[in-house]
N, CA, C and O atoms as a Maestro MAE file, in Angstrom:
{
 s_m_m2io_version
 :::
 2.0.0
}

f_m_ct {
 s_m_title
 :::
 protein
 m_atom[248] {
  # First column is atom index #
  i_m_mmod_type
  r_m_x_coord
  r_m_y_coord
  r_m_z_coord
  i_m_residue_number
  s_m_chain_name
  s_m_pdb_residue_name
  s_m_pdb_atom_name
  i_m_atomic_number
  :::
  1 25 7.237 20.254 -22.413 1 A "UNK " " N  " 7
  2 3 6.736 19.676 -21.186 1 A "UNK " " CA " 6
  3 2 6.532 18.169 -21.338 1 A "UNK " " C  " 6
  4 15 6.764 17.314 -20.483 1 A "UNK " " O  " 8
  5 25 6.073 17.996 -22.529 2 A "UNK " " N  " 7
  6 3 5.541 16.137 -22.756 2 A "UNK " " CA " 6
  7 2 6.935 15.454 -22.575 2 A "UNK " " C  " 6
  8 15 6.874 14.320 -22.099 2 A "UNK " " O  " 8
  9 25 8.164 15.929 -22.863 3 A "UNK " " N  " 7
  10 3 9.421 14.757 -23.152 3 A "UNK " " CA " 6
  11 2 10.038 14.749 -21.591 3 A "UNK " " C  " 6
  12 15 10.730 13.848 -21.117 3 A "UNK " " O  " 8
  13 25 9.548 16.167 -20.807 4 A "UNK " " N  " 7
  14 3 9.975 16.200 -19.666 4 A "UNK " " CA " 6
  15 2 9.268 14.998 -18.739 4 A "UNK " " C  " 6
  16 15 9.726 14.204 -17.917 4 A "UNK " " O  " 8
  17 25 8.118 15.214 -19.196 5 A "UNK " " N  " 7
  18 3 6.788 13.733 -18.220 5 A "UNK " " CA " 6
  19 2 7.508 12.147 -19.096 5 A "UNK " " C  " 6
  20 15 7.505 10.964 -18.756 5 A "UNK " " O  " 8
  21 25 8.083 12.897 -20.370 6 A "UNK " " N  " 7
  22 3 8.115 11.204 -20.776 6 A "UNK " " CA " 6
  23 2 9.761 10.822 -20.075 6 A "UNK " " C  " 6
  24 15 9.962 9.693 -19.627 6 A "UNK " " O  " 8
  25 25 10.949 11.977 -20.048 7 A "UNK " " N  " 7
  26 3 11.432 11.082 -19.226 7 A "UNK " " CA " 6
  27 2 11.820 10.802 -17.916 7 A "UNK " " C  " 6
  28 15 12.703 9.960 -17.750 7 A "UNK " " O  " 8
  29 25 11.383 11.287 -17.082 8 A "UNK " " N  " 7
  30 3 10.931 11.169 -15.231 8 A "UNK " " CA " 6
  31 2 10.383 10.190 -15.816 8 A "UNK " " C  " 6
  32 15 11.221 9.299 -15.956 8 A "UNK " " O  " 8
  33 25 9.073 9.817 -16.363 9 A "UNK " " N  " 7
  34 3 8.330 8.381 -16.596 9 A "UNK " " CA " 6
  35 2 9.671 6.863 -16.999 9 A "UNK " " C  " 6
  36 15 9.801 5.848 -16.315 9 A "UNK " " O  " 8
  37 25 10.314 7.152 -18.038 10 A "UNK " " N  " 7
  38 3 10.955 6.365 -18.266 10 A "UNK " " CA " 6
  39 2 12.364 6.131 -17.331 10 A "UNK " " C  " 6
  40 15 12.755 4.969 -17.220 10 A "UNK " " O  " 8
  41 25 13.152 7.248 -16.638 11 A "UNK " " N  " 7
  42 3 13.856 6.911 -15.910 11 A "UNK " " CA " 6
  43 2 13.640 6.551 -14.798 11 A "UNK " " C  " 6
  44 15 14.476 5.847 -14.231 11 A "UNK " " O  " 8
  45 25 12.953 6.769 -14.428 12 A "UNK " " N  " 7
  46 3 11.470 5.869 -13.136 12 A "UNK " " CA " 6
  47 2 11.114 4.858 -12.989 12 A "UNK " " C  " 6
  48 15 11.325 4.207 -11.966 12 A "UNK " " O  " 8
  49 25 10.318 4.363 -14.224 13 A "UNK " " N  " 7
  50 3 10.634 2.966 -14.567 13 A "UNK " " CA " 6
  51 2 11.759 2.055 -14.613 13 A "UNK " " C  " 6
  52 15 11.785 1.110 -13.824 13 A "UNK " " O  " 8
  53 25 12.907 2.279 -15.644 14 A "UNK " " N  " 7
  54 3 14.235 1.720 -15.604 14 A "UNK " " CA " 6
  55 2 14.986 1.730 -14.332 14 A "UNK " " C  " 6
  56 15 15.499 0.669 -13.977 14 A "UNK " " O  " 8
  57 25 15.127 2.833 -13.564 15 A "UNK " " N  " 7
  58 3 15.527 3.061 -11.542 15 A "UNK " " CA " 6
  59 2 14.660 1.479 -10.909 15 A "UNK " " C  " 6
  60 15 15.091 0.929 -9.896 15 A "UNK " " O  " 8
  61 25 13.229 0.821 -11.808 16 A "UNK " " N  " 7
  62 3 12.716 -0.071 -10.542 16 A "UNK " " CA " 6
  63 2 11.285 0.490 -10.248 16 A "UNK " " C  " 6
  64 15 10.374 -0.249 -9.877 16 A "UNK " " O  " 8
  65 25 11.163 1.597 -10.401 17 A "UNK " " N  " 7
  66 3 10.121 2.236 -9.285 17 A "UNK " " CA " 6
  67 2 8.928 1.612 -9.756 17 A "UNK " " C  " 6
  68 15 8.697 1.063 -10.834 17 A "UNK " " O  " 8
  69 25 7.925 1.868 -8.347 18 A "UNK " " N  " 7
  70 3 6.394 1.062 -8.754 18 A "UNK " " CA " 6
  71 2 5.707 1.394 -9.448 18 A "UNK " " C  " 6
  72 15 4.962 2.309 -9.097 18 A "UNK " " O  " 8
  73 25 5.565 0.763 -10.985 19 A "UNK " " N  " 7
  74 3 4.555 1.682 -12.088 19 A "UNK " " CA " 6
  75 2 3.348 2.189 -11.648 19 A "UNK " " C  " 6
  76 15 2.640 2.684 -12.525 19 A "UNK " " O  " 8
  77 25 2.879 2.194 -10.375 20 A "UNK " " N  " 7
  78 3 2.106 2.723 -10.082 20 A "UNK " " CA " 6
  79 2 1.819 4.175 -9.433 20 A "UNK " " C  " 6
  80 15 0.950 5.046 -9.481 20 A "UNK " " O  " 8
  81 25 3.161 3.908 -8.743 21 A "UNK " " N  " 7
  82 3 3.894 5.419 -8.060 21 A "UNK " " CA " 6
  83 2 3.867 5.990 -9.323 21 A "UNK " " C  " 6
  84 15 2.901 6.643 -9.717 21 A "UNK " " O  " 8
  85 25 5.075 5.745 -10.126 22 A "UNK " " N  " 7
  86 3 4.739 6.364 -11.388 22 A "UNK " " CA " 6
  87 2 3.683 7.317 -12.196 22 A "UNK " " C  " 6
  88 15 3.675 8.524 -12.434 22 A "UNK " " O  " 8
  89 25 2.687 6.113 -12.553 23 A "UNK " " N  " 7
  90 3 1.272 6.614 -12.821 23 A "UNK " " CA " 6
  91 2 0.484 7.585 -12.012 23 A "UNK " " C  " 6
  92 15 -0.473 8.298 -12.310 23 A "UNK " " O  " 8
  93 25 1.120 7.424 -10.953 24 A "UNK " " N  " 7
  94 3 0.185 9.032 -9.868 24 A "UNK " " CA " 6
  95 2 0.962 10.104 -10.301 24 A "UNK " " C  " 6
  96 15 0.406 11.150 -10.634 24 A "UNK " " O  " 8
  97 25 1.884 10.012 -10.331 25 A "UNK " " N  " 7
  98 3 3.172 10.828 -10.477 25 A "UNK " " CA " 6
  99 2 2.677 11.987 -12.049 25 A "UNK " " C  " 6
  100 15 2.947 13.160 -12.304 25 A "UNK " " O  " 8
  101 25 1.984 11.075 -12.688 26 A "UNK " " N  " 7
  102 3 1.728 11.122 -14.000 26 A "UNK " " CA " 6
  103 2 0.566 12.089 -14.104 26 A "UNK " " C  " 6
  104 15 0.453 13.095 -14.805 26 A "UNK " " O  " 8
  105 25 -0.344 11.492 -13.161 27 A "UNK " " N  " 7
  106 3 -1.350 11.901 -13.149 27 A "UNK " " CA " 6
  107 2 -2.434 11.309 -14.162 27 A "UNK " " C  " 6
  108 15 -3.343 11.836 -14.803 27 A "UNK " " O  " 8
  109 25 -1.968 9.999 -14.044 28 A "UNK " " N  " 7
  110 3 -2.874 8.917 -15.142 28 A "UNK " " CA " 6
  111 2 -3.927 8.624 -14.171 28 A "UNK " " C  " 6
  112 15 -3.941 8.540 -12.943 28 A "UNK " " O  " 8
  113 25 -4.970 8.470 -15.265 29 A "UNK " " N  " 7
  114 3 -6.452 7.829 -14.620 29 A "UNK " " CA " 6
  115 2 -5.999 6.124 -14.198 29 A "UNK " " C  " 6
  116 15 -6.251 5.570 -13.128 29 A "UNK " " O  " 8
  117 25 -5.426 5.656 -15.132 30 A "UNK " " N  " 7
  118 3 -4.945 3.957 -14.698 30 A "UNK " " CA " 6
  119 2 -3.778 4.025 -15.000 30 A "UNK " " C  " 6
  120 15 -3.186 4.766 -15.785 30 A "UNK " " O  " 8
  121 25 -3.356 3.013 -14.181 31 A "UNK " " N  " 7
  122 3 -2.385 2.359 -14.781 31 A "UNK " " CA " 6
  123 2 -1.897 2.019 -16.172 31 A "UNK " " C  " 6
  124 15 -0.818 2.338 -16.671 31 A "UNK " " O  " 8
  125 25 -3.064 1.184 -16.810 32 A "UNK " " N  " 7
  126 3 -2.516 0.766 -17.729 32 A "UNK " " CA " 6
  127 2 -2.234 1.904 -18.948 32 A "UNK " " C  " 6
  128 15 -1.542 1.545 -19.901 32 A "UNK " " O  " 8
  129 25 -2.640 2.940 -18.920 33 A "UNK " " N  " 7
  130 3 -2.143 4.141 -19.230 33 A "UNK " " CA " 6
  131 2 -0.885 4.186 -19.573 33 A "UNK " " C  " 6
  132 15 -0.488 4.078 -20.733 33 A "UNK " " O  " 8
  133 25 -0.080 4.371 -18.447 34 A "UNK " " N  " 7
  134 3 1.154 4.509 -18.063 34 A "UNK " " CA " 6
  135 2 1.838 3.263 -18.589 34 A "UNK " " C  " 6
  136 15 2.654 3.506 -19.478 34 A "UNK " " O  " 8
  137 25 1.725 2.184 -18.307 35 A "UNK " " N  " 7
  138 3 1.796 0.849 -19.264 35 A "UNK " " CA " 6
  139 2 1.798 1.035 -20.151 35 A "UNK " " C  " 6
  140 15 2.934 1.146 -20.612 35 A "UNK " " O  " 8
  141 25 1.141 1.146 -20.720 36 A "UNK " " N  " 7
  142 3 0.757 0.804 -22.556 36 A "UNK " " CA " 6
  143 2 1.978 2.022 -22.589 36 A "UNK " " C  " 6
  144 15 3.054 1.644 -23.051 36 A "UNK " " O  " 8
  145 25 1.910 3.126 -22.236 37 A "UNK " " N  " 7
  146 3 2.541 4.212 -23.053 37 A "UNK " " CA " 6
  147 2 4.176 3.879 -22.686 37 A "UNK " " C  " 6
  148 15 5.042 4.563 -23.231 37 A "UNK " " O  " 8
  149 25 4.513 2.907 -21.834 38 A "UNK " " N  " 7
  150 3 6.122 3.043 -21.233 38 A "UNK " " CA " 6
  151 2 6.313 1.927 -21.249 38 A "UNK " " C  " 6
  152 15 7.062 1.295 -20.504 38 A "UNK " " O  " 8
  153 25 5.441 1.410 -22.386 39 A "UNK " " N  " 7
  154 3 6.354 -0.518 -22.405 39 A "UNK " " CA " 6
  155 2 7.716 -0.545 -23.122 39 A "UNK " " C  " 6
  156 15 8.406 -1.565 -23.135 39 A "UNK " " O  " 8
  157 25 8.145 0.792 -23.814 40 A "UNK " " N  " 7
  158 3 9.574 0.188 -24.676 40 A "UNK " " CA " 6
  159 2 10.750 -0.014 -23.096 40 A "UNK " " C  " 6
  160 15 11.833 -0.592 -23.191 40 A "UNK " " O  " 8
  161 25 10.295 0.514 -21.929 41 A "UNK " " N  " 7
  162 3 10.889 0.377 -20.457 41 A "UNK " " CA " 6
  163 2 11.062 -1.273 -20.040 41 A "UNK " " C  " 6
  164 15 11.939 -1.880 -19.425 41 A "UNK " " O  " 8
  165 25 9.593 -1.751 -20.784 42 A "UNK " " N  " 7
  166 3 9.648 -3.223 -20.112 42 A "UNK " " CA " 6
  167 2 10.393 -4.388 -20.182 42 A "UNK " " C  " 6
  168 15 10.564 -5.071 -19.172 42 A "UNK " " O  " 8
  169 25 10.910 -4.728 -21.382 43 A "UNK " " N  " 7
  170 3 12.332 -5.482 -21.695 43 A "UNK " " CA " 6
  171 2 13.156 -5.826 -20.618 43 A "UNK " " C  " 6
  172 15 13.098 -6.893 -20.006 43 A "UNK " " O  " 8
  173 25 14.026 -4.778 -20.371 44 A "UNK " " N  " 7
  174 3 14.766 -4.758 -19.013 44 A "UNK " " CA " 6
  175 2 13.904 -5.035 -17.961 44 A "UNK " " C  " 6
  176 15 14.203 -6.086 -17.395 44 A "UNK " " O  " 8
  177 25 13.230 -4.636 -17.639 45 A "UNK " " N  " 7
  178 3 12.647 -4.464 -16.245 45 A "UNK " " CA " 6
  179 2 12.189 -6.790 -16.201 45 A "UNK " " C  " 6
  180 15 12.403 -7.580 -15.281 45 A "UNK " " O  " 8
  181 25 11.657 -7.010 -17.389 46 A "UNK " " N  " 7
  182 3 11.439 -8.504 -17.255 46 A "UNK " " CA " 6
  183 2 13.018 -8.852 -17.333 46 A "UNK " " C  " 6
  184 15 12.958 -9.966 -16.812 46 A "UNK " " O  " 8
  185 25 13.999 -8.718 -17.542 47 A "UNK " " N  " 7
  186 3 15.029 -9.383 -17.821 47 A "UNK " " CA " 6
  187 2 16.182 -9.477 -16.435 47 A "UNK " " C  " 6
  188 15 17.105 -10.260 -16.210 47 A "UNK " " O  " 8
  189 25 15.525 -8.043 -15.501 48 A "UNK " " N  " 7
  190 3 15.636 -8.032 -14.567 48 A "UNK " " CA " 6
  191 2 15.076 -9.035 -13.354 48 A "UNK " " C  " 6
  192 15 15.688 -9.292 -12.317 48 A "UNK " " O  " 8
  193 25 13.601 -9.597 -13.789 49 A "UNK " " N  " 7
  194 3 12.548 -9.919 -13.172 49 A "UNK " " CA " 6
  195 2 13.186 -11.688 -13.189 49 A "UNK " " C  " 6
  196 15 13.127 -12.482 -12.249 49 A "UNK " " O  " 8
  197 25 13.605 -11.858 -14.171 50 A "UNK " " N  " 7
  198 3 14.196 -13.052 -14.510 50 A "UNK " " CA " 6
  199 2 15.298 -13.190 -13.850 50 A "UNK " " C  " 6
  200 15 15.482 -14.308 -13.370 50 A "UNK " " O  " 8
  201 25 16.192 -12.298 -13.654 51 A "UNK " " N  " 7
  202 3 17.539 -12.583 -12.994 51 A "UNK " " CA " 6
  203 2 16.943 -12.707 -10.945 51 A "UNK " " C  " 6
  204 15 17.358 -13.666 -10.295 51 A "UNK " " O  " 8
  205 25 16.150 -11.792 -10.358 52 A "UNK " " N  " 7
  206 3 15.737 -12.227 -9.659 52 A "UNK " " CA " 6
  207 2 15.069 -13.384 -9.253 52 A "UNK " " C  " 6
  208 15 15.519 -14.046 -8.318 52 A "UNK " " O  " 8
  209 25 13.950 -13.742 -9.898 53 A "UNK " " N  " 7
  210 3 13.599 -14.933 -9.292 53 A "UNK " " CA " 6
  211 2 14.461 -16.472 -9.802 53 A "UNK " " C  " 6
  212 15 13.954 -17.592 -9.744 53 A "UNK " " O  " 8
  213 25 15.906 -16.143 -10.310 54 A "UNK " " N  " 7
  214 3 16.681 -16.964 -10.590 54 A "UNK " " CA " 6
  215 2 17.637 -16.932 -9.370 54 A "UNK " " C  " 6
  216 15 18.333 -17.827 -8.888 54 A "UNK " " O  " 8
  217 25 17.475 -15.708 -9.035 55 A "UNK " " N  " 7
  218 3 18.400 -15.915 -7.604 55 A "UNK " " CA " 6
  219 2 18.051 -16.834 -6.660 55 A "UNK " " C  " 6
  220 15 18.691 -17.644 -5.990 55 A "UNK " " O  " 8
  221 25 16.942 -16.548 -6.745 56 A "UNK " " N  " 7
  222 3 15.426 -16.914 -5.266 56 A "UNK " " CA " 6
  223 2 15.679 -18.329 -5.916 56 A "UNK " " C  " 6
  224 15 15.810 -19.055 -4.930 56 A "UNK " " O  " 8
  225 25 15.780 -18.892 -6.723 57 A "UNK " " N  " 7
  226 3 15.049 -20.404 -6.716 57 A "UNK " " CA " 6
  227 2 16.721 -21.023 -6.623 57 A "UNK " " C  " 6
  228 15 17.025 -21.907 -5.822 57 A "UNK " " O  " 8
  229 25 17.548 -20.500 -7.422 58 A "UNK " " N  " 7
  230 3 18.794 -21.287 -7.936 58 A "UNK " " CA " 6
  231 2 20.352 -21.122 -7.050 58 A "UNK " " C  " 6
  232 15 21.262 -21.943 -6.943 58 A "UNK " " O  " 8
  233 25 20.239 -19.848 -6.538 59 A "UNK " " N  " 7
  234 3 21.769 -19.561 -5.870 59 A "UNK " " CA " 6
  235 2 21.429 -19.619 -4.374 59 A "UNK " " C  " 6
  236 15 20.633 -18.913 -3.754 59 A "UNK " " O  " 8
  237 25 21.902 -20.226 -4.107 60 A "UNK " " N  " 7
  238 3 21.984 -20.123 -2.442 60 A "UNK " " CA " 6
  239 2 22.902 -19.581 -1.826 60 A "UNK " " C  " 6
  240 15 24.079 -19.790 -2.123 60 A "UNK " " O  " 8
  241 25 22.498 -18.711 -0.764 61 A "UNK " " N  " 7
  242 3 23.983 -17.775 0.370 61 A "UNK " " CA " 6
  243 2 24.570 -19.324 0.758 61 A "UNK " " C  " 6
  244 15 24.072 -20.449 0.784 61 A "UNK " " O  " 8
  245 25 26.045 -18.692 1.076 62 A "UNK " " N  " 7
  246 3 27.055 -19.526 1.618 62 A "UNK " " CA " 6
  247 2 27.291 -19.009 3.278 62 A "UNK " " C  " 6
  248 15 28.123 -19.573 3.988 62 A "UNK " " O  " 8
  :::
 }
 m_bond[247] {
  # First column is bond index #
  i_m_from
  i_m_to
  i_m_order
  :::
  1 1 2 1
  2 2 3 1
  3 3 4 2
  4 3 5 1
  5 5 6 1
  6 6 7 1
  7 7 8 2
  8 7 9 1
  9 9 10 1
  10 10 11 1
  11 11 12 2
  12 11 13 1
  13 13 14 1
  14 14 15 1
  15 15 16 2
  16 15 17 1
  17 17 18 1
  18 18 19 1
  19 19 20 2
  20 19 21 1
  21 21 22 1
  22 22 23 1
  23 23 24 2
  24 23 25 1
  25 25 26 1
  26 26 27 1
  27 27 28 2
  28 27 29 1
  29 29 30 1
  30 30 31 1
  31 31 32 2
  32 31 33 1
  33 33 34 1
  34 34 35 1
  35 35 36 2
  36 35 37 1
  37 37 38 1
  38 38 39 1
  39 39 40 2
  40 39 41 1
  41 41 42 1
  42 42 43 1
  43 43 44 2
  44 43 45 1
  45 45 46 1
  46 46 47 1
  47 47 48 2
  48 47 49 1
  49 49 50 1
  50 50 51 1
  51 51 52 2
  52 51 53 1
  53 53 54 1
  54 54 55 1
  55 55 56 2
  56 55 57 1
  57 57 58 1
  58 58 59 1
  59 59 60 2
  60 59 61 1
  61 61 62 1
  62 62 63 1
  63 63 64 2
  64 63 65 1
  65 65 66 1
  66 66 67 1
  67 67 68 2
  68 67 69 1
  69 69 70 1
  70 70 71 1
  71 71 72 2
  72 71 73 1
  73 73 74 1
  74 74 75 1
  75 75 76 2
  76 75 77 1
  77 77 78 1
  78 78 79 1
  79 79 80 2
  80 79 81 1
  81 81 82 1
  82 82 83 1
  83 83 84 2
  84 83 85 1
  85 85 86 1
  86 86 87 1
  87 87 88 2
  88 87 89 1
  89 89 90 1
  90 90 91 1
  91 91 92 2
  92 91 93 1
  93 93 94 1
  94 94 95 1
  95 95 96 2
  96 95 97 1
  97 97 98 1
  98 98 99 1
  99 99 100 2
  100 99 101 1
  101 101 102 1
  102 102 103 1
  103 103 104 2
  104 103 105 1
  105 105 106 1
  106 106 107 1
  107 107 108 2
  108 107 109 1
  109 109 110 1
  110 110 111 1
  111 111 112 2
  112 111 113 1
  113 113 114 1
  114 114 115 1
  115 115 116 2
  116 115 117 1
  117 117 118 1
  118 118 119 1
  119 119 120 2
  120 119 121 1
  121 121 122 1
  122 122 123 1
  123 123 124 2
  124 123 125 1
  125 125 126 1
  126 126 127 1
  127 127 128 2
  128 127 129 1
  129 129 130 1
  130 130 131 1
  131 131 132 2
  132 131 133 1
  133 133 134 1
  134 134 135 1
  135 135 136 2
  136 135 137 1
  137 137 138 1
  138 138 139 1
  139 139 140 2
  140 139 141 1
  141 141 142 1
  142 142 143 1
  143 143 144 2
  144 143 145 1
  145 145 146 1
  146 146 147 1
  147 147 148 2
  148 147 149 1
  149 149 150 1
  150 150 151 1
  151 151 152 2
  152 151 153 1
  153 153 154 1
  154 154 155 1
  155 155 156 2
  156 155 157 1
  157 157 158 1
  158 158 159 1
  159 159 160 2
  160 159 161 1
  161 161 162 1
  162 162 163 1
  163 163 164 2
  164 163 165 1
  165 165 166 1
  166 166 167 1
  167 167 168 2
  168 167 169 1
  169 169 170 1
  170 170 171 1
  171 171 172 2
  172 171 173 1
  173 173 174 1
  174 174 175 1
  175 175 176 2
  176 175 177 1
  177 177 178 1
  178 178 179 1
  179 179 180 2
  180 179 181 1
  181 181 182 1
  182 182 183 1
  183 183 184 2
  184 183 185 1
  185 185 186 1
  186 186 187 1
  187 187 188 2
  188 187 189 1
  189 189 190 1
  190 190 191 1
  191 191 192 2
  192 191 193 1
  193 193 194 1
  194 194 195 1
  195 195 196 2
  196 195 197 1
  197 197 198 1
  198 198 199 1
  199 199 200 2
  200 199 201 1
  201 201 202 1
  202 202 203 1
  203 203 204 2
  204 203 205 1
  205 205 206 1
  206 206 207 1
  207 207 208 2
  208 207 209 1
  209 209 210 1
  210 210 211 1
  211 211 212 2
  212 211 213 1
  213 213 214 1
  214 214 215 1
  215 215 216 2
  216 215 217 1
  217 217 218 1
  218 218 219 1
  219 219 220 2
  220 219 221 1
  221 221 222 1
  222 222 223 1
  223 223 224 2
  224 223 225 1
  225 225 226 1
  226 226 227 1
  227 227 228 2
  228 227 229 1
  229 229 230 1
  230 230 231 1
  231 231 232 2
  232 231 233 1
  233 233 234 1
  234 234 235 1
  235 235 236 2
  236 235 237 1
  237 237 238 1
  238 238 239 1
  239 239 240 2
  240 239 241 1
  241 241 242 1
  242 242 243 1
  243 243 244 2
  244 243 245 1
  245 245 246 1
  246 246 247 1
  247 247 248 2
  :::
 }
}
């Protein structure tokens, strides 16, 4: 059952979804719960976070 919660948790995360949705999902008391336990997720998700607000500041529609 635990690898089943761990990966809905982690493919959840990596999909985008709101670590918070998540964390209900989980049935975590907090957040940071769910955090702490699904940071090897976070890498991407900042590298992602980076390519967005590189869009927003740097590429402009034609």
């Amino acid at each position: 059952m635990y690898d089943l919660r761990h990966t809905t948790a982690t493919l959840l995360l990596s999909a985008g979804e709101n670590p918070k949705i998540v964390s209900e999902r989980l049935g975590h008391a907090s957040i940071v719960l769910t955090l702490d336990t699904y940071s090897h997720v976070l890498p991407s998700m900042q590298r992602d976070a980076t390519n967005k607000m590189e869009k927003l500041l740097f590429i402009r529609e034609r």
